[in-house]
C-alpha positions as CSV (number, residue, x, y, z in Angstrom):
1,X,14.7,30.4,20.1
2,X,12.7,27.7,22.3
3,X,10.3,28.3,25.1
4,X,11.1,26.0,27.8
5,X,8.5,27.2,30.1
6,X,6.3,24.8,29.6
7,X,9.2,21.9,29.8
8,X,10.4,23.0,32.7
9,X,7.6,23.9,35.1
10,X,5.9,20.3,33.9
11,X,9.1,18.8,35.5
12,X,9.8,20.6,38.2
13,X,5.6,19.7,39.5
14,X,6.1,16.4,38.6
15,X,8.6,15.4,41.2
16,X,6.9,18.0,43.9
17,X,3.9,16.4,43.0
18,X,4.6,12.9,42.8
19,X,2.4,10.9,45.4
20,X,4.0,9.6,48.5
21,X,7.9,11.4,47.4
22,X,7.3,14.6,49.9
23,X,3.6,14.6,50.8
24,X,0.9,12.5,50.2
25,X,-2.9,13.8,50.4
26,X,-5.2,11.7,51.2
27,X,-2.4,10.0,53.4
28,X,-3.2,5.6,54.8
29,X,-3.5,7.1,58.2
30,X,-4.2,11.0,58.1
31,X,-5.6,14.0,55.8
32,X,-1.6,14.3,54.5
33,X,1.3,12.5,55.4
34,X,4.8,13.6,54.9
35,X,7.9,11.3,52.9
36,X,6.3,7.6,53.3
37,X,7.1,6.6,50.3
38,X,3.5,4.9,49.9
39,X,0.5,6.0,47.3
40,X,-2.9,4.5,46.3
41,X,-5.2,5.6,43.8
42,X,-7.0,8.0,45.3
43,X,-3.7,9.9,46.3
44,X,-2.8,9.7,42.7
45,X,-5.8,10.9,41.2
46,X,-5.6,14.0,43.8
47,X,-2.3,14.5,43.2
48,X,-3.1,14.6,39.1
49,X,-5.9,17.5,39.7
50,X,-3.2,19.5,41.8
51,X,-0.9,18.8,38.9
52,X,-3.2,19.9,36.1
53,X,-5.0,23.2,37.9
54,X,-1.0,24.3,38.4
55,X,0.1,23.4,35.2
56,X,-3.4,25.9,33.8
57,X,-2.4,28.0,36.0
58,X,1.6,28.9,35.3
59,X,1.2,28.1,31.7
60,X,-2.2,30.0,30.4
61,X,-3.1,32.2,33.0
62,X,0.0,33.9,34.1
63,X,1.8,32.8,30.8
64,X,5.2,31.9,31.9
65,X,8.0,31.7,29.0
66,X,11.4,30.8,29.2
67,X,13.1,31.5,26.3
68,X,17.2,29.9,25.7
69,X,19.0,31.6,22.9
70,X,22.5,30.4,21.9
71,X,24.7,33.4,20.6
C-alpha cells in the first residue's frame, strides 16, 4: 500500500496557496487582495512560509496518512 497523504495535501496547498490565484498577501494595493491574478516576490516568498508551516504542520505534527489499497 502507498501513503498518499503527503501527495495529496502538497497539491491540494499548492493551488490554495498559489500567489495572486485566490488571495494574495502582501497584496500591490492592500494587506490582502482577493483573485487579481498578480504576484511579486515578496507575495511569493510569504506565500512559501504559509506553504511550508502547513505542510509541518499536516504531515509531522498531526501525521496525516492516506493509504490506497487495490483488492
Amino acid at each position: 500500500m502507498s501513503d498518499w497523504g503527503p501527495v495529496f495535501i502538497s497539491v491540494v496547498l499548492f493551488i490554495l496557496l498559489s500567489p495572486g490565484l485566490m488571495f494574495q498577501i502582501p497584496g500591490k494595493s492592500k494587506v490582502v487582495e482577493f483573485g487579481n491574478f498578480q504576484t511579486s516576490g515578496i507575495s511569493i516568498l510569504i506565500h512559501a512560509l504559509i506553504f511550508f508551516a502547513l505542510i509541518a504542520i499536516f504531515l509531522l505534527a498531526v501525521g496525516l496518512h492516506m493509504y490506497i489499497g487495490t483488492s
